[in-house]
N, C-alpha and C positions, 0 to 999 in steps of 0.2 A: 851498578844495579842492572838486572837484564832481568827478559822476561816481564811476567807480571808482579814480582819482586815487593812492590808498592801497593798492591789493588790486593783485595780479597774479593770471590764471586759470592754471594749469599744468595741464599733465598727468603726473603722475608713473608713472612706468615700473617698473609692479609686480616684472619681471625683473630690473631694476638691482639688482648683489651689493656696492658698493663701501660704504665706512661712513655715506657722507653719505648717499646714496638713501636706505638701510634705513631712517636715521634719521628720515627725511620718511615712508618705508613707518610706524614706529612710529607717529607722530607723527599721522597720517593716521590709523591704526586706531583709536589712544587716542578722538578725536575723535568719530567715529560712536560707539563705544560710550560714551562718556560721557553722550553726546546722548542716546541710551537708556537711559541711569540703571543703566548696568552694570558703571562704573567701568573705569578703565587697563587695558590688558591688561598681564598678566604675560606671563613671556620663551616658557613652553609655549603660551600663547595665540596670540602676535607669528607664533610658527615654522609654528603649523598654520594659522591666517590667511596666511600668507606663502602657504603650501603652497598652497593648496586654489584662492586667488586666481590663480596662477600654470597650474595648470591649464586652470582656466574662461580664461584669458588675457585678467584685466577689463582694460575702463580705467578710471584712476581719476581722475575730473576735481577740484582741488582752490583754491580759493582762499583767499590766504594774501598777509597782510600785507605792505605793503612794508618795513616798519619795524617794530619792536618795542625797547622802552626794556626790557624786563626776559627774560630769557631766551637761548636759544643757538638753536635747531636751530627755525624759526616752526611758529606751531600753525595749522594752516588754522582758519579760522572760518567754512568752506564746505565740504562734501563730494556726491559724485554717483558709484557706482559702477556700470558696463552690462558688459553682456556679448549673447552672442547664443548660442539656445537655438532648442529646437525647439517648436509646441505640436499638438494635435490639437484642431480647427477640424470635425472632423466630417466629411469628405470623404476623397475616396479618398488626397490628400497629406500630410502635417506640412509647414506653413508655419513660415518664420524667424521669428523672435518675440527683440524689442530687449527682455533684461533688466534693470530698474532697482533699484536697492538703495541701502542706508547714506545715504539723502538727507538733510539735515544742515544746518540753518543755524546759525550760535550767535546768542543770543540780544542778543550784544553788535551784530549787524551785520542785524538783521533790517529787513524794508519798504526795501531797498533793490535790491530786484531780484533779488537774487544766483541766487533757487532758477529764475527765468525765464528768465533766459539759459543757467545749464548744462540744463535742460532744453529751450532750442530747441535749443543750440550739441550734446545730445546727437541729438535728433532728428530736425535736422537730417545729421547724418552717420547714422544710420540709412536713411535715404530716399536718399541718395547709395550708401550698400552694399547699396540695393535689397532692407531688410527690410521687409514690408509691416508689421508690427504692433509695437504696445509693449506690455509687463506691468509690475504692479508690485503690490506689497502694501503697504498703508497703516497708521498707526498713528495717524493723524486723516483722518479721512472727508472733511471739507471741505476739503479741499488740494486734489485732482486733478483734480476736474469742470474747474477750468477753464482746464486743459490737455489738454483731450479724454477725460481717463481716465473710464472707466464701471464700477462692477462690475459682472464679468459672471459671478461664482460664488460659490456660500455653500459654507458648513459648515454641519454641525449638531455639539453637543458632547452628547453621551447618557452617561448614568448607569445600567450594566444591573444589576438586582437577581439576585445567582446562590446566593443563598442555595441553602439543600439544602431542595430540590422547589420554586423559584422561578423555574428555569429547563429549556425545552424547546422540540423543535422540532415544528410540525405535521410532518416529512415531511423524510429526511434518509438519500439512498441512495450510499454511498460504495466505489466499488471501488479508491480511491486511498490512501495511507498518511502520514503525519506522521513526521515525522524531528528530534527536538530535536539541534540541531546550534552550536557555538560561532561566535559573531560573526563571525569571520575565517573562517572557514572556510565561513561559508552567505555570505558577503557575495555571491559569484559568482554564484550561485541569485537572490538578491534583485534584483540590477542586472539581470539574463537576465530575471524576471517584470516588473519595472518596465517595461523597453523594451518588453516586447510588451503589457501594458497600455498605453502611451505612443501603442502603434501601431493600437489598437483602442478606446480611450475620448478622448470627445470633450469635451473640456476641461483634459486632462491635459496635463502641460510636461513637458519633460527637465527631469533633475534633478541641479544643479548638485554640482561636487568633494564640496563640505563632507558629504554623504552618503554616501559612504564613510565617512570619518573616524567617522563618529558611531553609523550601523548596523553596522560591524564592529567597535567598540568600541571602534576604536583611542583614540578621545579624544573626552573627556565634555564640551563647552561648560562646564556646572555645577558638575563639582570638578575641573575642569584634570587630568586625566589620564585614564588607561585606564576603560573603563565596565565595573565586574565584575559590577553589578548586570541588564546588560542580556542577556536570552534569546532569542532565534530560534527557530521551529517552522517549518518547512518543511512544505507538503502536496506531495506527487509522487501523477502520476496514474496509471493503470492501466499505464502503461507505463518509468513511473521519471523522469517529465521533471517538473520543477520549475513548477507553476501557481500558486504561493499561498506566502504567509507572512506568521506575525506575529511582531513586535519589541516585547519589552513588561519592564515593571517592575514589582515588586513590594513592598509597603510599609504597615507597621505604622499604622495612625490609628487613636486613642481604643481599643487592645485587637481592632482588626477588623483584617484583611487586604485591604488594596486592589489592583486590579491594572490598571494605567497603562500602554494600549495606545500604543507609540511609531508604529508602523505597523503599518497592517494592509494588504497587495496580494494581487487574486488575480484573474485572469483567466476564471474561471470560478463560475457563480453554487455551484455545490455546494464549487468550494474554499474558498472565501467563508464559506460555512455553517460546514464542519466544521473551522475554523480558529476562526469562534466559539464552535462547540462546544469546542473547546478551551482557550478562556482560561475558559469559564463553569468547564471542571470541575477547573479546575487548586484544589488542595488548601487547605482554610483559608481561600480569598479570597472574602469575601461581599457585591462592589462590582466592577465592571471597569468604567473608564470610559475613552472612547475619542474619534474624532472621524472622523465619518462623512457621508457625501453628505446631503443632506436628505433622499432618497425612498429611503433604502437598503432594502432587501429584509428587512433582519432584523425590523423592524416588523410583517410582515405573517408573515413563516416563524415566531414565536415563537408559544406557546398563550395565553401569560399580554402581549398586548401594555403591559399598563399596569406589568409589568416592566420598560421600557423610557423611561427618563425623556429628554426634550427639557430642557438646562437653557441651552439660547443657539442660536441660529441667525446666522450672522455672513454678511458679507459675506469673500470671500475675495481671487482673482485681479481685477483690477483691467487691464482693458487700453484701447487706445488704436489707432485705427486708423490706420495711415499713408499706405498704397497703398488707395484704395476701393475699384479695377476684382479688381485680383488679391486682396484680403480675400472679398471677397462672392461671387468666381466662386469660392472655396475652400470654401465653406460649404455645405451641401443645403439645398434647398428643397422646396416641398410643391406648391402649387400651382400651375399654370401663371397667370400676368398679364405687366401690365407696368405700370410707377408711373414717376413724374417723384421723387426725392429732391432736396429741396434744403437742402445742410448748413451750418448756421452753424458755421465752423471758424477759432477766435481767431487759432490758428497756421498756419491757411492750406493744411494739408495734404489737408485731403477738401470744403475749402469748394467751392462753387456747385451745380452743379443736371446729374443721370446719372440717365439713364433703364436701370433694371434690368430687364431680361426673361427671365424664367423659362419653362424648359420641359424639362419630364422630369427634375426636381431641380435640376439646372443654371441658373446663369444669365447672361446677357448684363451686362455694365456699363459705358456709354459716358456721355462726358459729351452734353450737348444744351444748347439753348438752348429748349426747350418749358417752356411753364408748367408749374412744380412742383405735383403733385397732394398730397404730403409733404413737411411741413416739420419739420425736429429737427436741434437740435446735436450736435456730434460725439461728447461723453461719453453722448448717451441712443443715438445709434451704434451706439458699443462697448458698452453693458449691453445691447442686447438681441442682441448679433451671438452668440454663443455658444447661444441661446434659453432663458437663466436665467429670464428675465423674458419677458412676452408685450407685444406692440406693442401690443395694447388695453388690459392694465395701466397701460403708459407712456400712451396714448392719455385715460384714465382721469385718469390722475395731471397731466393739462394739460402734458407734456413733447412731444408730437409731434401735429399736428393736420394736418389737410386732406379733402378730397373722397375720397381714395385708402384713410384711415385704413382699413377691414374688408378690401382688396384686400391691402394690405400685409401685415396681419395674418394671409392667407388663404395667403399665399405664404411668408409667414415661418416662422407660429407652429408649434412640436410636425412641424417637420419631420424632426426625428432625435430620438436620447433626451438627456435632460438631462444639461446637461454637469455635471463634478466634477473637481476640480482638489486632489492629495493631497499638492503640491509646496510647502512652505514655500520663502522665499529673499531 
């Protein structure tokens, strides 16, 4: 036997209601989550998995045995889920952005190609529905690079001390109000600030079905049902329109009260504030730990900043470029030049040599046949297209080299603000 010989690749058809579909839908979910060490989904699990999938309208690419000796209904030993989303790239549009999830090989069918084909076989039909970009978040770093993925966004995970006289703001003028409001009932408010944060921070994605489900409490991932522990604070501005809110939980450790920020959104720097003025002063709790941009504000607004613990800095959004000309004329730029790119691209999508020209933020992106003055593959590409990272970092780090390297840098670098990305998926 050679080849894939043994496997068939299908697609199975998340809308399919019939027994047998389902059955492969079940079958399918089991598989990603086990692969994450999170065990079978139970039947409440299957329904809102069902649910949420059907929404986002994935596909879900799966490879599955031809043959099985013990069993009924086959277990893919392969999994790839996509969808397509929006992200903000810093410019005046939201570009399409190819979302990837549940990637999956079992451990019985591994070094045989499986995860390279469904991801050309997905990426390839991305570039055909003329999405210029892919996303993706990882649960091993070494996988993506070399299929173009780059991180292009961190998190930071902070530990705030709010002990009583442990926490305060230099400077905190609020003519807007707080609203504690139940799950279901603020979901509206939260979805209404996301999108217009969506539509004004650059690095942020739309945010897939399963958010609902989980910020309005309907249903907990965690203990398979309803979330009674989880609260909502709505900030409204001077006018009653909804800019801000936090989603958060609270929870007894070693005789202390913790309080475990689920989300925190707010479109404005003072909603921002007095949203953390508000879990700081919520009653008993003398810990809030949350997950915030790396260069958030609260570091610098607070009196006591050594209140404010760094305990992880991560890599977050993970993207991949697929269209060059319409990715890079989507992004701001700073300086006016113009540079020769020439991209090593294993799959072929941004590989050879475009001369970029900038002017007035903007820039031009054609291919050419002129000596490349920069040279980098496609996953150091994508980590610095976002401007997480600076080109002379990368330049630094021996990933991108040429004559051009400080031009590049001059037209790239701290041309908008630093992206942040708050969309798990």
């Amino acid at each position: 036997m050679s080849g894939y010989d043994d496997l068939t690749f299908d697609l199975l058809d998340v809308h399919a209601t019939d027994e047998d579909s389902v059955a492969r839908l079940h079958a399918y979910a089991d598989t990603w989550s086990q692969a994450f060490h999170e065990g079978r989904l139970d039947e409440e699990k299957n329904k809102h998995w069902i649910e949420h999938s059907r929404v986002d309208d994935v596909t879900l690419r799966a490879v599955l045995p031809r043959r099985s000796a013990i069993g009924g209904t086959p277990r893919p030993v392969a999994t790839f889920t996509s969808w397509d989303q929006q992200l903000n790239v810093g410019g005046p549009d939201l570009l399409p952005v190819r979302m990837i999830t549940d990637v999956t090989v079992a451990p019985t069918h591994r070094r045989r190609g499986l995860l390279t084909r469904l991801m050309t076989e997905d990426l390839d039909e991305a570039v055909r529905a003329g999405v210029p970009l892919a996303a993706l978040t990882v649960s091993e770093g070494s996988i993506y690079g070399r299929y173009g993925f780059g991180p292009a966004t961190r998190y930071r995970k902070v530990h705030v001390d709010v002990r009583p006289g442990r926490f305060a703001l230099h400077h905190l003028e609020d003519d807007g109000t707080l609203e504690l409001a139940l799950p279901a009932e603020a979901w509206p408010a939260m979805a209404q600030v996301h999108a217009e944060r969506l539509a004004t921070s650059r690095g942020e994605i739309a945010r897939p079905a399963f958010y609902e489900q989980f910020l309005s409490g309907r249903f907990d991932w965690e203990s398979g049902g309803p979330d009674r522990k989880l609260t909502v604070v709505v900030h409204l501005d001077v006018t009653g329109q909804p800019d801000g809110y936090v989603a958060y939980r609270t929870a007894w450790k070693d005789d202390q009260a913790r309080l475990e920020v689920a989300d925190l959104v707010a479109t404005t720097h003072t909603a921002h504030l007095r949203l953390w003025r508000h879990v700081a002063d919520v009653d008993l709790v003398t810990e809030v730990r949350a997950r915030t941009a790396p260069d958030d504000l609260l570091d610098l607004a607070v009196v006591d900043p050594r209140g404010v613990t760094s305990v992880e800095v991560r890599d977050f959004l993970w993207l991949r470029i697929l269209d060059l000309p319409r990715a890079l004329e989507a992004r701001p730029w700073r300086e006016d030049a113009s540079v020769v790119l020439e991209v090593d691209d294993a799959l072929g999508h941004t590989a050879g040599r475009w001369r970029v020209t900038t002017e007035k933020g903007t820039a031009r992106v054609a291919r050419t046949d002129d000596e490349p003055s920069v040279r980098l593959p496609a996953d150091v590409l994508a980590a610095l297209y976002l401007g997480d990272r600076s080109v002379l970092t990368a330049a630094a780090a021996g990933r991108l080299h040429g004559p051009d390297v400080t031009t590049l840098a001059a037209m790239a670098d701290h041309a908008g603000p630093a992206p942040y990305c708050s969309t798990g998926f």
